[in-house]
SETIKOL-721831 format. One record per residue (C-alpha): x, y, z. Coordinates in steps of 0.5 Angstrom, whole numbers, plus 500, padded with zeros to 3 digits. Layout:
% residues N
XYZ...
END
This chain:
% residues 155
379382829377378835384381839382388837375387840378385846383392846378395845373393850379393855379401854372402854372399861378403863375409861367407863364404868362398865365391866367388860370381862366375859362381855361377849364380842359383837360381829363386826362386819364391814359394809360399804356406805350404801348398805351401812346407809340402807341399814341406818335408814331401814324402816325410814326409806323416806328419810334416805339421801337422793343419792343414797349414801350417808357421807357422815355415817361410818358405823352403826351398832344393832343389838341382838334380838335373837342372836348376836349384836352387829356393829357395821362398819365401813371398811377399813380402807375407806378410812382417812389415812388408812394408805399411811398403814400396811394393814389399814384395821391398824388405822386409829382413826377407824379404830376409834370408830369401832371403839365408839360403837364398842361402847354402844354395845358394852352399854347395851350389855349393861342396862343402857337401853333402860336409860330415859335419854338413850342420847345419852349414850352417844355423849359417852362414846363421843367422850371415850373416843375422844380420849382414846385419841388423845392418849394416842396423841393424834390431833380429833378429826372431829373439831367439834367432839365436845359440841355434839357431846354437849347436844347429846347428853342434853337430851
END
């Protein structure tokens, strides 16, 4: 995983303005969508799905307050198309999931929670995923990438 972080992390830095170099590697843990669910909605119980899962969640970046950042994540194998790969973390689509939460923690390791409009945060990753995807080739299983970006930086 740590190899993976630090590609990852590369790209970010190549399609951003933040320096990665020495960035410390936020824990990656994946959990199912019930506990990513429970973690989203902690302290807002009230807000949570009946059924308690949040179908459109599928990461959730926590910045350290005493130790580590935590990016949560759904397992690998939950991800559409993780049968056409022998080791499903080779995924890109759950890969570019754990790259738009790379750019959450790479934003926080550089002044992002100063930020007027932390909205503001998500239309980058939303972006930088979206590139990375392109420079893959794959067709964005998100049609409406660039409509969410919008509302985000909008603020």
């Amino acid at each position: 995983m740590e190899g993976l972080i630090d590609l990852l992390l590369s790209f970010v830095e190549d399609h951003s303005a933040y320096n990665v170099a020495g960035m410390d590697h936020p824990v990656v843990v994946e959990v199912s969508r019930q506990d990513l669910t429970k973690q989203f909605f902690r302290g807002r119980a009230h807000m949570m799905p009946a059924d308690g899962v949040e179908e459109r969640l599928n990461a959730l970046y926590v910045a350290g307050r005493d130790g580590p950042d935590v990016i949560f994540i759904v397992p690998a194998e939950e991800v559409s198309g993780a049968s056409y790969f022998d080791n499903p973390h080779d995924n890109p689509l759950w890969r570019e999931i754990l790259l738009h939460e790379l750019v959450h923690h790479a934003q926080n390791q550089q002044g992002g929670e100063t930020w007027s409009c932390v909205s503001r945060g998500e239309a980058e990753a939303y972006e930088i995923g979206g590139v990375y995807l392109e420079t893959l080739g794959l067709p964005d299983p998100m049609s409406n990438r660039n409509i969410w970006k919008d509302l985000y930086e909008s603020c």
